[in-house]
N, C-alpha and C positions, 0 to 999 in steps of 0.2 A: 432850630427849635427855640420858642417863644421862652420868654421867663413867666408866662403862666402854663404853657404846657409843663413845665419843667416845676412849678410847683403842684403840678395838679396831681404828676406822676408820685411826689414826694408824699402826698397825701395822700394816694391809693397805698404806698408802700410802707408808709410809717403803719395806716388801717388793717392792712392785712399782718404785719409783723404784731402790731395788739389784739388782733383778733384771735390768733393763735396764741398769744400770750394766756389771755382773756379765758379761752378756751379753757387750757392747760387748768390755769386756777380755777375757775368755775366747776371744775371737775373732780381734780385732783388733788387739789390745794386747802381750796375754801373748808372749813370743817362742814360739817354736817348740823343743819336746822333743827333746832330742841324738839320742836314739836312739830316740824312740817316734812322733816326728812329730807330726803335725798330732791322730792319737786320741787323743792325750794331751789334749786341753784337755775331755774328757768328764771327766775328774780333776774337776773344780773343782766341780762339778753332784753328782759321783758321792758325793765327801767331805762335799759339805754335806747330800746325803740323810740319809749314815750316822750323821752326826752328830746330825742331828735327830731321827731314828730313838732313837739313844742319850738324847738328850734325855727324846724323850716316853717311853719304858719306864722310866725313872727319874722321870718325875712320875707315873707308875703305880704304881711301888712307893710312892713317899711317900703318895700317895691313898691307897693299900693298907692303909699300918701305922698312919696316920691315922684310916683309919675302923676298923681294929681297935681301935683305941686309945680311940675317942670313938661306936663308932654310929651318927655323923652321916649322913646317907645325901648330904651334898655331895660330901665324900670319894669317897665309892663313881662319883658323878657324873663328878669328874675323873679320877679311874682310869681306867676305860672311856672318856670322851673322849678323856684323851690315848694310850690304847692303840690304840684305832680309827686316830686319825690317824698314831700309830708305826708301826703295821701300813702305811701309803700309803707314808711318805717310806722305810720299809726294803723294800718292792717295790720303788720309785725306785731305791733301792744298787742291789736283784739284778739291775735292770735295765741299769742304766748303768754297772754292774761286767762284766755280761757281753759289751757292745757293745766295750768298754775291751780285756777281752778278747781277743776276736776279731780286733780291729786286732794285738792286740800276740802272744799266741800262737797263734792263728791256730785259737783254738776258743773257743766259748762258756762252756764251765766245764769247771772240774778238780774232778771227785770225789775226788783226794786228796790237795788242798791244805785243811790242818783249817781258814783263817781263810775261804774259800767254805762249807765246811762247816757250819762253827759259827753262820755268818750264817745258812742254811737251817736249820739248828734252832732258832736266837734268831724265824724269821720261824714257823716252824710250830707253839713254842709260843704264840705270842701270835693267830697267825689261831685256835689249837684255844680261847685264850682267849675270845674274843668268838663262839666255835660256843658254848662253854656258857654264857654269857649268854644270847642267841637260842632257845636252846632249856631254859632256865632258867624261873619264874616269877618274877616279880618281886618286891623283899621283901628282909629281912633277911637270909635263908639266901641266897638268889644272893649280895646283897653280899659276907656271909663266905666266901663259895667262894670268889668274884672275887678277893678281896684274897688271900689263902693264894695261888690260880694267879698272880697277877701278883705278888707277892712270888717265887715258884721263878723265875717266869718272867725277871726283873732277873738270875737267876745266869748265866743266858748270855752278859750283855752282855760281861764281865771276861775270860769266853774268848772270845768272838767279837772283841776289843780287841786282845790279846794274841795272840793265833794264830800270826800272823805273824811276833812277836817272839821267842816260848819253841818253835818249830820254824821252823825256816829250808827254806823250801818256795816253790811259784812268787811269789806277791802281795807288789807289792812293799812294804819299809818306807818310805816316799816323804818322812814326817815324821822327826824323830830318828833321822836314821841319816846317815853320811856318804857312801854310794851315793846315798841320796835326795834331796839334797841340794836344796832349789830355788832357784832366785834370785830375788833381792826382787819384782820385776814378777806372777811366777806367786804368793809367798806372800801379795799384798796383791790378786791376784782371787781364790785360794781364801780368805779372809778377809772380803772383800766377799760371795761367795757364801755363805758359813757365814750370816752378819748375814742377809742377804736372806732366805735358807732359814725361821734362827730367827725373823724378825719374822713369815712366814705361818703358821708353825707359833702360835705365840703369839696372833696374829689368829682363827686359825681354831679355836682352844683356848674361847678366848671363848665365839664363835658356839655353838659345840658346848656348851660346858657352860649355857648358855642355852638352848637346844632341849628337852634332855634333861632340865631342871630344870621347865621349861614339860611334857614330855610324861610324868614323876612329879607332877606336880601333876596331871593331867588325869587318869592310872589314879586316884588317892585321892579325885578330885570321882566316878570312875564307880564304884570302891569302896562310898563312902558311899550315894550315891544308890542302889547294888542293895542293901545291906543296909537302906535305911530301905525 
């Protein structure tokens, strides 16, 4: 066994031991929201998606300007990997933003709140990213595309981030803001859950960039073999 399968494993298991941590406190633990109740503890799950979400589109642009920078086709590998997976954990927001929601304004989404917004266009550049991959051929020309759209595509994140804070609109500021105030018990399970979040994200980054590294070596063995 590799010293990165063997950190990868460590990742999945420190993840799943916070996850259950996570759980625990989010449920049991956390007191109860003055004013939002009991939906509020979807917060802890909801913050650590987005967060990850931010995460991985930001290890997408570095892969991005990486392999513009070098040609390396590893680059191009973890772009796409971690874009793939950014794409899961920012479903995860839209979804447990809008359960959150529901409990709290008493609808699933506001069309003209720009921080819901901005998040549906941060998620539909990056699902239109991996449509043109899929329907790309493989090779240096997809990678150059790939990096140029996921390089645009990172300019979302800065306003999907901010939305909330340069227009004052439903979604609350729940971090730095003195309305959002939270007390130590909730800020130490949304922190547990961020950790948890990021250890599977980082686990499953692995896997994936393993896969995809295994299935560019397999086109270039059936490459070879059809031109000999």
């Amino acid at each position: 066994m590799t010293k990165k399968n063997i950190l990868t494993i460590i990742m999945l298991l420190a993840s799943a031991a916070l996850t259950f941590t996570g759980l625990y406190m989010a449920f049991l633990w956390a007191p109860t929201h003055d004013t939002m109740g009991d939906v509020q503890r979807i917060f802890y799950f909801h913050v650590a998606s987005a967060w990850v979400s931010y995460l991985a589109f930001g290890i997408t642009l570095l892969g991005s300007l990486l392999y513009l920078k070098t040609s390396n086709m590893k680059y191009d590998i973890l772009a796409y990997s971690s874009a793939e997976i950014g794409v899961v954990f920012c479903t995860a927001a839209i979804i447990t933003g809008a359960l959150w929601a529901k409990g709290v304004w008493g609808v699933f989404w506001i069309w003209d709140d720009m921080k819901l917004f901005m998040t549906m266009v941060l998620w539909l550049v990056f699902i239109a990213y991996l449509a043109l991959r899929s329907n790309s051929d493989p090779g240096k020309a997809r990678a150059r595309m790939s990096a140029v759209f996921g390089i645009i595509g990172f300019l979302c994140i800065p306003l999907s981030f901010a939305a909330n804070r340069i227009w004052t609109q439903f979604h609350p500021t729940v971090i730095a803001s003195e309305s959002g105030s939270l007390q130590t018990p909730m800020v130490q399970t949304l922190v547990t859950a961020v950790f948890a979040f990021t250890f599977l994200y980082l686990g499953i980054l692995m896997i994936k960039t393993d896969l995809e590294t295994t299935r560019e070596e397999i086109e270039e063995i059936k490459q070879e073999i059809g031109d000999f």
